[in-house]
C-alpha positions as CSV (number, residue, x, y, z in Angstrom):
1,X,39.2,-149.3,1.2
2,X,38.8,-145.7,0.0
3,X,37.2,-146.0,-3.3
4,X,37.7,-142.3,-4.2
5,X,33.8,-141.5,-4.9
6,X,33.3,-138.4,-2.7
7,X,32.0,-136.0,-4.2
8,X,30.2,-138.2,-7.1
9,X,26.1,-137.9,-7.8
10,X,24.1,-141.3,-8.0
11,X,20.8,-142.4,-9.0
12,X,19.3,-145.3,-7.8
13,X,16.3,-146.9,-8.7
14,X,14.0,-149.9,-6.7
15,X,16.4,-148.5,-3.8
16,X,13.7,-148.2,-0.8
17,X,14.2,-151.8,-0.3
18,X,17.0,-154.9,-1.0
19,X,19.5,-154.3,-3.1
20,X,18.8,-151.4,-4.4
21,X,18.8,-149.3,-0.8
22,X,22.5,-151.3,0.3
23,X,23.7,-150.2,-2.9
24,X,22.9,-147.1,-1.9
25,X,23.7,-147.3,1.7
26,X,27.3,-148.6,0.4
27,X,27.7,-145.5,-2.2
28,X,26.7,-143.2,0.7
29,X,29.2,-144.8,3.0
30,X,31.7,-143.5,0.1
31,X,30.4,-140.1,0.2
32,X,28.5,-140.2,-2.7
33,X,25.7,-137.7,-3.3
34,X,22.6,-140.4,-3.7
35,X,18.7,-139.5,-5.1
36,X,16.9,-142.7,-4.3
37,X,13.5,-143.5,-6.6
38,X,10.6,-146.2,-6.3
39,X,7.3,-146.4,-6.6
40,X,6.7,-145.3,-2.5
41,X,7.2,-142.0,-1.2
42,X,6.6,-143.2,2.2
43,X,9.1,-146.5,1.3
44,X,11.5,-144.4,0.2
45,X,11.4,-142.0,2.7
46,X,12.0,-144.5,5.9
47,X,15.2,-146.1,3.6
48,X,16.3,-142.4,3.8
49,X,16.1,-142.3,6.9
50,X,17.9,-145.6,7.8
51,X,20.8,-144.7,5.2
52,X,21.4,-141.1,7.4
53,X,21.6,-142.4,10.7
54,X,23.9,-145.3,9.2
55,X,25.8,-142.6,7.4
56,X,24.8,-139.0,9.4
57,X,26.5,-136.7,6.3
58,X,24.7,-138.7,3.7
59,X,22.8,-136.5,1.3
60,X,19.8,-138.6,0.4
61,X,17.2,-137.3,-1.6
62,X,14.2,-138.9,-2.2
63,X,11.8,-139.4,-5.8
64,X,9.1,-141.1,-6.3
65,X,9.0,-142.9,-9.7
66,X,6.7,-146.0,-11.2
67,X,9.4,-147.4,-14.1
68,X,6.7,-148.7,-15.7
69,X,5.7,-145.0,-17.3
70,X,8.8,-143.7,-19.5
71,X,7.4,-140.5,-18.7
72,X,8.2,-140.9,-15.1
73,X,11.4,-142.0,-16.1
74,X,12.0,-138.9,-17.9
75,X,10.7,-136.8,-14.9
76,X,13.1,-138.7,-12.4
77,X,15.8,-137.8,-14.6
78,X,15.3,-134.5,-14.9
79,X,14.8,-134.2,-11.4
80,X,17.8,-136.2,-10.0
81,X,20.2,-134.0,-11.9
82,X,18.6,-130.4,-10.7
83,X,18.9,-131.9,-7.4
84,X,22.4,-133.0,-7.7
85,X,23.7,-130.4,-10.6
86,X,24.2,-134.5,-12.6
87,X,24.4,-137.7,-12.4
88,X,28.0,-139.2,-12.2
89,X,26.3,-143.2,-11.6
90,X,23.3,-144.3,-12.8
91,X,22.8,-147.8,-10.3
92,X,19.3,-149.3,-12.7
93,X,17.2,-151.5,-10.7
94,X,13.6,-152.4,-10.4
95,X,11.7,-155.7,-8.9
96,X,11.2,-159.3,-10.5
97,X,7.8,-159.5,-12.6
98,X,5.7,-161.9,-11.2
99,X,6.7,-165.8,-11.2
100,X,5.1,-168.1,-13.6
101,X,5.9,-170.7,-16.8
102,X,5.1,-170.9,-20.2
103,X,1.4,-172.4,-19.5
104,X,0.7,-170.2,-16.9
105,X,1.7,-166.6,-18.7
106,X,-0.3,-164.9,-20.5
107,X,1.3,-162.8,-23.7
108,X,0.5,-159.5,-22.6
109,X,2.7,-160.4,-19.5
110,X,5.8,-160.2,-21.9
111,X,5.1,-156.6,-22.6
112,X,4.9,-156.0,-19.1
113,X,7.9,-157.5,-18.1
114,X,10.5,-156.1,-20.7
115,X,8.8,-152.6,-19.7
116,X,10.1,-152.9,-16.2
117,X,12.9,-155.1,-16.9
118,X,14.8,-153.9,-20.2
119,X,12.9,-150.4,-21.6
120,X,12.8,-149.0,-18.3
121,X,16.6,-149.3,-18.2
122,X,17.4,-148.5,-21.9
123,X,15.2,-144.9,-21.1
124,X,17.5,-144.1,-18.2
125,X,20.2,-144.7,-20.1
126,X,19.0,-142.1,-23.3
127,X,18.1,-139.6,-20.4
128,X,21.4,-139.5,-18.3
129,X,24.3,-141.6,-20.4
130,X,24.9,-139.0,-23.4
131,X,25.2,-136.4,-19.8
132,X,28.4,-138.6,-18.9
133,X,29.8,-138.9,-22.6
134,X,30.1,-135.1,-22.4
135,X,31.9,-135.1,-19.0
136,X,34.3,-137.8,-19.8
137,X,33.1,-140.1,-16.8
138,X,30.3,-141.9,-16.0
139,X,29.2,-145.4,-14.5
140,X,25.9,-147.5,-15.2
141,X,25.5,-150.7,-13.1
142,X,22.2,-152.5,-14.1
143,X,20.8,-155.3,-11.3
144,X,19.7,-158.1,-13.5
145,X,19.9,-161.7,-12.4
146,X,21.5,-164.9,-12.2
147,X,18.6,-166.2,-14.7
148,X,20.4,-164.5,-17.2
149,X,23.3,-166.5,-16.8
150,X,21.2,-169.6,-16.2
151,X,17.5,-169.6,-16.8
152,X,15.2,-170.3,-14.2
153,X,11.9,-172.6,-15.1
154,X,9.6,-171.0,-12.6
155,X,10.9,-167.4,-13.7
156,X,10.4,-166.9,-17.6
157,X,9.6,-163.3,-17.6
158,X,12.3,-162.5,-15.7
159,X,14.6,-164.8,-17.6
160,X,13.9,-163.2,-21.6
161,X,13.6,-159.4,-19.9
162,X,16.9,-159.8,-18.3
163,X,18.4,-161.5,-21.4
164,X,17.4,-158.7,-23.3
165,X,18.8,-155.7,-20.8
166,X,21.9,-157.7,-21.0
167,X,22.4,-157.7,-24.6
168,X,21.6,-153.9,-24.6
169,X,24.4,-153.1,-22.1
170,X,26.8,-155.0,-23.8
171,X,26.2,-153.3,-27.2
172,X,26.1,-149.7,-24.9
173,X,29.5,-150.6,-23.1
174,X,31.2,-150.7,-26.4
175,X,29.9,-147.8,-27.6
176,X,30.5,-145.0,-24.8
177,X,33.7,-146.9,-23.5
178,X,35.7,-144.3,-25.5
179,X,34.1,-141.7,-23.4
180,X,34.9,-143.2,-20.2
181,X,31.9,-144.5,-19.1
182,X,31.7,-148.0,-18.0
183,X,28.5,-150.6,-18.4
184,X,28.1,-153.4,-16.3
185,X,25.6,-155.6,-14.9
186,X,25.5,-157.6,-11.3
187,X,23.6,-160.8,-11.7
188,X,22.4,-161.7,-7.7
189,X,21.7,-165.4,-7.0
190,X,19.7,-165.9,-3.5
191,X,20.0,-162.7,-1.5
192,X,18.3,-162.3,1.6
193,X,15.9,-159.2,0.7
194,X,11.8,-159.2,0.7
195,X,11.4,-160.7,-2.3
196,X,13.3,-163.9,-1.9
197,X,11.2,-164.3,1.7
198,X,8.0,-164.2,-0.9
199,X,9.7,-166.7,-3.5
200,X,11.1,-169.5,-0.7
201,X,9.5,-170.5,2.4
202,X,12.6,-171.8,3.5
203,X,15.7,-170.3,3.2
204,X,17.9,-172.8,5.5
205,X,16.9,-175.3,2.5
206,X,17.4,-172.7,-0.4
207,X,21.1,-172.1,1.4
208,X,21.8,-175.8,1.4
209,X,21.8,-175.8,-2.7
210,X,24.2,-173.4,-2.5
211,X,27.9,-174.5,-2.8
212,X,28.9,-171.3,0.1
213,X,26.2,-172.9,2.2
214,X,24.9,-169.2,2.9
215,X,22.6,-166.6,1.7
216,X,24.3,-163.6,-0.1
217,X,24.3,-160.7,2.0
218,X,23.0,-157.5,0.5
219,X,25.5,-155.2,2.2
220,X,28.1,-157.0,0.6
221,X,26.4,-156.8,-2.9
222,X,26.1,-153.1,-2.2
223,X,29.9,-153.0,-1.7
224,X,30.7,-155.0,-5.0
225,X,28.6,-152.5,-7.3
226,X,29.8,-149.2,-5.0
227,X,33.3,-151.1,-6.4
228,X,32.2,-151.2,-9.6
229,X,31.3,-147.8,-9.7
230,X,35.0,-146.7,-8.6
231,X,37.9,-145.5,-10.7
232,X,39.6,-149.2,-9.6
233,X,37.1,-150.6,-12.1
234,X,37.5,-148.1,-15.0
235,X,38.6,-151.3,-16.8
236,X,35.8,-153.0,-16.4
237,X,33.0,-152.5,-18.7
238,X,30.6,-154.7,-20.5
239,X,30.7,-157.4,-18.0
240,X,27.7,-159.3,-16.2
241,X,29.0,-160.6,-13.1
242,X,27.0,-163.2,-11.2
243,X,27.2,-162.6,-7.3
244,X,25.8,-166.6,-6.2
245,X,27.9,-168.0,-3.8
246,X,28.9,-170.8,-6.8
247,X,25.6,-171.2,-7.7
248,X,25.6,-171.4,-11.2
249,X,26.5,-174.5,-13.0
250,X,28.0,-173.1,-16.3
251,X,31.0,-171.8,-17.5
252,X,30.1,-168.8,-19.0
């Protein structure tokens, strides 16, 4: 399926690894223009790499960025759209703080986790969104969590930065959806990226609990937000749509 994105300018962040580099891989495949930031230069150059002999006319270029500094988010911006001329898709990403409970986390943890979690997501929004309001088109897809939609006991930074990000895109969506840009958010359950190989030691059990039997495959997930991102889904904004195989238990 043609999803009519050639041509468009993306930014994606945490994408030298998981989901962040299929989502990429899966926007390039639609001939979209991609700048691809994390932490690693080195990281991010070999997914650069990978995505161009996947995709030979992919233009991939490559900045390094820790979210945890809003000055570096600033920077990354700035430097994505003098690369690109704009950014059309803003795909907001970064890694899990560490695991842990209530006993076991310490209170500057919090601050920690809703830097890399929730402000490092609101600042790419202030530096790129108003960009897209001017244009008349723009798409923001935030990688959250399926904690959001159902806490997770052994993840509570994760599950009240998330929480938070969420509420902030929803209040965004409303706002800029009169200037055609769309907000949403893809909550992943058990994916088979690096990070799930450090959290479960075994994933045939971890698949078991889940009612598909299977773990989610990150080239589909890429596809689903490269969908998201198309003019198919310009009626879909402030959603948060969990990607879990049937995981969750709620209704909502």
């Amino acid at each position: 399926m043609d999803l009519n994105l050639a041509g468009r300018r993306a930014l994606v962040t945490g994408a030298s690894t998981g989901l962040g580099k299929s989502t990429a891989l899966a926007l390039a495949q639609e001939g979209v223009e991609i700048a691809i930031a994390s932490r690693s230069r080195e990281k991010l150059e070999a997914a650069r790499s990978e995505i161009i002999s996947m995709v030979p006319s992919a233009v991939v270029h490559v900045i390094p960025v820790d979210v945890t500094s809003n000055e570096e988010i600033a920077s990354m911006a700035a430097a994505a759209e003098q690369a690109m001329g704009g950014v059309d898709i803003l795909i907001a990403n970064a890694g899990g703080p560490p695991p842990g409970n209530f006993a076991s986390t310490s209170l500057d943890s919090y601050g920690e986790a809703l830097q890399l979690n929730l402000v490092s997501t609101v600042a790419m929004c202030s530096a790129l969104v108003p960009a897209m309001q001017q244009r008349g088109w723009g798409r923001v897809v935030a990688i959250t969590s399926l904690s959001v939609r159902e806490p997770i006991g052994t993840l509570i930074l994760s599950n009240t930065a998330r929480a938070g990000l969420t509420g902030f895109l929803k209040t965004l969506a409303r706002e800029v959806a009169p200037d055609g840009v769309t907000v949403n958010s893809l909550q992943p359950g058990l994916h088979r990226t690096p990070r799930l190989e450090a959290l479960h030691e075994n994933l045939a059990e971890a698949a078991a609990a889940i009612p598909a039997g299977i773990i989610g495959d990150p080239d589909d997930f890429g596809r689903v937000a490269a969908f998201l991102c198309s003019d198919f889904a310009k009626f879909i904004t402030g959603a948060a749509i969990p990607l879990d195989g049937g995981a969750a238990h709620g209704l909502q």
